[in-house]
N, C-alpha and C positions, 0 to 999 in steps of 0.2 A: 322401574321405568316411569318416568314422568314428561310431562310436555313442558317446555321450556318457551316461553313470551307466546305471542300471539300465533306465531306459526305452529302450523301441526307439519312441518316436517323436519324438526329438530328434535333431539329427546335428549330426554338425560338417567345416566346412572347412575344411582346412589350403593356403594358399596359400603355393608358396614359390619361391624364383629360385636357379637354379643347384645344389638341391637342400635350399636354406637355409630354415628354416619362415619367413617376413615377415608374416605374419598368417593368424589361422584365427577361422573364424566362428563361432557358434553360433547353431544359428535352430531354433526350437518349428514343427515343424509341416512345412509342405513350402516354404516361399518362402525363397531363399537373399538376404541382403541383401549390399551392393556395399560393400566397404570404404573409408572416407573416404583413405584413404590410399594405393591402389591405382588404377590408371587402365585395370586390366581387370577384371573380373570374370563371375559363372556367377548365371545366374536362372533361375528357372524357368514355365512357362507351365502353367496352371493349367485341367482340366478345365474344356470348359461347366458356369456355373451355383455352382461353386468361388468361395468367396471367398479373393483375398490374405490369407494372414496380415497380422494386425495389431500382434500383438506380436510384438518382436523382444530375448532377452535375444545382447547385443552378448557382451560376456562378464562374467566374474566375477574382479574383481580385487582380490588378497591382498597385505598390507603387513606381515604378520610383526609387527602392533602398535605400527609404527613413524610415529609421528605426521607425521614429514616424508614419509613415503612415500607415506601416507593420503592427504596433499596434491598430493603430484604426480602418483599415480593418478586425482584427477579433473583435473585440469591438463591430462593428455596424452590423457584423454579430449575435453576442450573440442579440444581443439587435432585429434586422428584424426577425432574425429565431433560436427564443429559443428550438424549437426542431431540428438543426443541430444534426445529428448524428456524423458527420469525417470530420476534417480539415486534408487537403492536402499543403504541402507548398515544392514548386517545386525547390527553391533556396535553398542552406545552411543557410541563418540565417532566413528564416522561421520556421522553428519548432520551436528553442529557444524563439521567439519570440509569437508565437501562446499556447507552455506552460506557458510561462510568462503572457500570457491574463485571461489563462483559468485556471490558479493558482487563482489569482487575485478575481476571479468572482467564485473560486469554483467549477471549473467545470471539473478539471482535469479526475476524473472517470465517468464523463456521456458523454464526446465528445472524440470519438476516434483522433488518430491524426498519419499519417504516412506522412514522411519525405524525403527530400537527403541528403548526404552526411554525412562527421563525424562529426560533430560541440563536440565540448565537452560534451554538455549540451543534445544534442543529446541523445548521447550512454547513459549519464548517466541516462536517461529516460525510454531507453530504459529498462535497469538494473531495475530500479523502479519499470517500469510496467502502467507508464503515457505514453507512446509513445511505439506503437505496432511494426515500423517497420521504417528502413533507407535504401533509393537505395543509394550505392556507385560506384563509381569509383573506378579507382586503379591510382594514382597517382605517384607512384612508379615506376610500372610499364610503365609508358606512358614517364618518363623521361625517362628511362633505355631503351627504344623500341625506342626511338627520337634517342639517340646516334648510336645505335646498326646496326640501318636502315642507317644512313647518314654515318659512316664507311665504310660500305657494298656499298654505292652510291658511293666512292670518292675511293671507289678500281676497282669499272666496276661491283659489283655484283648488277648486275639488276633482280636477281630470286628472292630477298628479299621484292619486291613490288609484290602482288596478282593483275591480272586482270585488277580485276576491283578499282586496286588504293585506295582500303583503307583497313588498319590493322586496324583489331578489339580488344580495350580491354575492355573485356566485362563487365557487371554492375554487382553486386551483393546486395541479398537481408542480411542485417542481424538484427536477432530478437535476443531476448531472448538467445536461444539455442546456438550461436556465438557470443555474443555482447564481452565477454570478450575474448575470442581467439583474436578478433579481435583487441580491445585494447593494449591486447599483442604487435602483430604484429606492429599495428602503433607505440605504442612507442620505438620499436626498430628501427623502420626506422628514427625517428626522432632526434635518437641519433648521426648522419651523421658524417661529421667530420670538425675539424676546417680548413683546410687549404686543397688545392687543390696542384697535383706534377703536375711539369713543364715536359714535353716530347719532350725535343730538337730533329727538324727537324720532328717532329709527325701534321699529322694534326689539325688544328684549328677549332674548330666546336663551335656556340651557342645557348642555348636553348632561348627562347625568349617569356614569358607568357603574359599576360594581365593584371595582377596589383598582389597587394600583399596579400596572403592568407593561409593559413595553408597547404591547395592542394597544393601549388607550393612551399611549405618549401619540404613538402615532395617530389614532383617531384624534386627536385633539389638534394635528397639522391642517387635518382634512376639514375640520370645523374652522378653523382658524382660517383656512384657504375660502369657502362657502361665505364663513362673516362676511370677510373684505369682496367679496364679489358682489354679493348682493345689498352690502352696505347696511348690517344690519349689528345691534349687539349683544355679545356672546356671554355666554358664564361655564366653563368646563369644571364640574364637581366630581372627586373623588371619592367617595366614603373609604374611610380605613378600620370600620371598627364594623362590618358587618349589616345587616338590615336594616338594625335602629339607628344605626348614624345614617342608613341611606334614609329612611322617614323619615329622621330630623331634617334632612338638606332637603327634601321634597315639599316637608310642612312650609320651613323657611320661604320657601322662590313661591309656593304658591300667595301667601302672605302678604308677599314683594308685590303682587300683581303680575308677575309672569306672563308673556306673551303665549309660550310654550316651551313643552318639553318633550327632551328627547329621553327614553331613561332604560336604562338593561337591569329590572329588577330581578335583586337576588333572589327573595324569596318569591314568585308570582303568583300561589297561591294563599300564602297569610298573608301575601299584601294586595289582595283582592278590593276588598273595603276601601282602602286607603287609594289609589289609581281609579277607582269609580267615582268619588270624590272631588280627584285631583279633575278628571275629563271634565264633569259638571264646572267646570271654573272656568279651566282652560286650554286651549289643545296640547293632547296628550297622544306621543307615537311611540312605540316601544322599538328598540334597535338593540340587535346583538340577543338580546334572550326576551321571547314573546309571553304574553298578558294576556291572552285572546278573549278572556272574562272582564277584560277590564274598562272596556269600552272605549280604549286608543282607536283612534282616528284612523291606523298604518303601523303595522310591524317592517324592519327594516330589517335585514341579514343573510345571513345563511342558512340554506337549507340544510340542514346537520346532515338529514338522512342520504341526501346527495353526496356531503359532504364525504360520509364513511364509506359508500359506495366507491367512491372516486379512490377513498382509503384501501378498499378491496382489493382495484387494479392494482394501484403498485404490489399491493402481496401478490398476484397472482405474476407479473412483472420478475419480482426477484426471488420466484417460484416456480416458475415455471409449469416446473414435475410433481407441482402440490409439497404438501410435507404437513409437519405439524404446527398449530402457532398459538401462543397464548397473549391475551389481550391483558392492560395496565391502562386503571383510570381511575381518576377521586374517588368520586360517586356516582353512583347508578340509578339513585335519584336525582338525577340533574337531568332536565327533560332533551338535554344537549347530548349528555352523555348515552343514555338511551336509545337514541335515535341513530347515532355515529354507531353503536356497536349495533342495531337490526341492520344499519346498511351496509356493514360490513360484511355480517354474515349473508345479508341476501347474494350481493356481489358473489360470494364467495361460492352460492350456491348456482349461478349465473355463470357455469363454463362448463365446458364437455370432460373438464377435469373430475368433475362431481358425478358421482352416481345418479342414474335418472331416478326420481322420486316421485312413490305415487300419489294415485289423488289423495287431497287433504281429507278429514273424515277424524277417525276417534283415533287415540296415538298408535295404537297398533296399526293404522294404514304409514308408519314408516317402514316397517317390518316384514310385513303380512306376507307368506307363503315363504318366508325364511328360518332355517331350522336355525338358534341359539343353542350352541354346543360349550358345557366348560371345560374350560382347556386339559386335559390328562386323563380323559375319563368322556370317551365315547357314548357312553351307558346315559349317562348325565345329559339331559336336554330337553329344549323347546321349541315347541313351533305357534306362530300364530297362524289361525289358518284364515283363509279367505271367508269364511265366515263369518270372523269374528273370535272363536274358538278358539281353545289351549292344548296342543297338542304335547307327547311327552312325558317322561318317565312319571308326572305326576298328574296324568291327563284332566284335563278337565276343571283342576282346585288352582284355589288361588291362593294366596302365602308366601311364605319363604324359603328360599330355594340355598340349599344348603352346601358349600364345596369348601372342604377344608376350613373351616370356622368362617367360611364369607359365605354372607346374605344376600341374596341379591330377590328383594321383594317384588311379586307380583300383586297388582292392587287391587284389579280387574281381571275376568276372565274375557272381557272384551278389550283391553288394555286400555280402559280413558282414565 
């Protein structure tokens, strides 16, 4: 048993043969679920009056953005856990990609599937009625907010930063009910325009994204819209080769003399130095992925953790009666990605679907005054008790607990 991110009411189980890890769980809550691929496993029996948890995140599974990988992470999900209720896919081209699996394999109307952002394939699923729900951004909006802010910076208006240094633009869910308003909308912004006007002796400002994608065609409407309003002018930089070609377009504009920058650094902490540097020049706001070491003026965007929250509802939406659901996403060191899947799981731990969980404390307070039975073999068992304590055929020690060639390791006789 192990404690899984900053919450002490999640755990995790590592099962493994011969001392080799073969699978580990993760379960919200106290109900440990039974691996599809294992023919033992640990559950547990739940006070009088206790509901079973009803969600269960299986795990969270990262493909390094590797499109074939994406595919056979739900593949071998289908294939470990043929009763997955909900695929979760925390990037933009996971859903496409996760419909694409479960076309394939037929599975389109037994596995629910909730999403980010607009991917084309997306929405049009949405329309179908294969995909329950998409969290967005406003992309638009975060371009047109970039400009509007660094104008307001490079006149002296400093009211335009809140407090506590970061404007919010907020997530939104859309289903069904909005799917074509919204389509609407984006295709009007993505009508933008071909050529940008010159604003002789007008400020110079640049937007500055992370690589190239439909979000930043559109962020770049919304700049384009902000320039001509406030009659100032623009530079919208793409980097296509990663970090160092973002450094080099950052080195370059500062160079130039640059008014300001807008910029979503990829890497925000090796490019630490370099954004401390860039502020010392000239104003520096980060939009889209935050620097908050970097001494930008104003972070602009979304709140991720909201963001997966919001991501939670719809699961619990096209869930209703709870089920099982495994999550798909790049990486997990992405401070974006991180935060989308805690607020996911919190949401998820935020309904009367979920077993009431007790106070935080050492990991054994998930558990605590619950007997852990293995499955075919009565005799076989644990309890942690309210003390603290290890009750059970092997009271009191701590080690490896053995059922049919599975281990399932005790670390602590207090469980931390």
């Amino acid at each position: 048993l192990r404690k899984i991110g900053p919450n002490q009411n999640d755990i995790r189980v590592e099962f493994r043969r011969n001392g080799e890890l073969v699978r580990k769980i993760e379960a919200i809550g106290t109900r440990i679920e039974k691996p599809a691929d294992l023919a033992t496993t640990t559950q547990t029996n739940p006070e009088p009056g206790t509901k079973f948890v009803q969600y269960t995140i299986l795990d969270t599974l990262t493909d390094n953005f590797d499109s074939r990988k994406a595919e056979s992470n739900v593949e071998d999900t289908l294939a470990k856990h043929p009763d997955v209720d909900a695929m979760v896919g925390l990037f933009a081209y996971n859903p496409p990609l996760i419909l694409q699996v479960l076309k394939k394999a037929d599975k389109l109307s037994k596995v629910k599937v909730v999403g980010f952002d607009e991917h084309d394939a997306t929405l049009q699923a949405i329309k179908d009625g294969t995909l329950h729900g998409t969290v967005v951004h406003n992309p638009y909006q975060l371009g047109y907010k970039s400009i509007e802010v660094l104008n307001a910076l490079k006149q002296g208006n400093n009211r335009v930063i809140p407090k506590a240094g970061i404007i919010d633009v907020p997530a939104r869910a859309i289903r069904q009910n909005n799917v074509e308003q919204f389509q609407a909308t984006l295709k009007e912004h993505l009508k933008g325009r071909v050529t940008r006007e010159l604003h002789k002796d007008k400020p110079r400002f640049a937007f500055v994204s992370n690589g190239l994608a439909q979000f930043w065609r559109i962020a770049s409407i919304g700049t384009d819209k902000a320039a001509d309003e406030f009659g100032v002018n623009l530079g919208f930089h793409s980097p296509t080769k990663g970090v160092q070609h973002q450094n080099e377009i950052l080195r370059e504009l500062v160079a130039k003399g640059i008014d300001g920058i807008a910029v979503s650094p990829i890497d925000p902490a090796g490019q630490k130095a370099l954004l401390q540097e860039i502020a010392r020049k000239t104003i520096l706001i980060t939009q889209d992925s935050d620097a908050p070491d970097s001494n930008r003026r104003a972070f602009i965007g979304m709140d991720n953790y909201e963001a997966g929250r919001l991501c939670g509802k719809l699961v619990k939406e096209a869930l209703p009666k709870g089920g099982k659901v495994m999550v798909f996403v790049g990486r997990l060191d992405l401070e974006s990605a991180k935060k989308r899947q805690q607020g996911l799981i919190d949401e998820l731990k935020a309904t009367d679907k979920i077993a009431p969980s007790p106070k935080p404390g050492s990991l054994a307070d998930n558990i605590r005054g619950k007997r852990i039975h293995f499955e075919g073999d009565a005799k076989k068992w644990i309890q942690f008790n309210r003390d603290g304590t290890l009750s059970g055929t092997n009271k009191g020690n701590i080690g490896e607990y053995v059922v049919d060639g599975l281990k399932v390791t005790i670390t602590d006789d207090k469980g931390k």
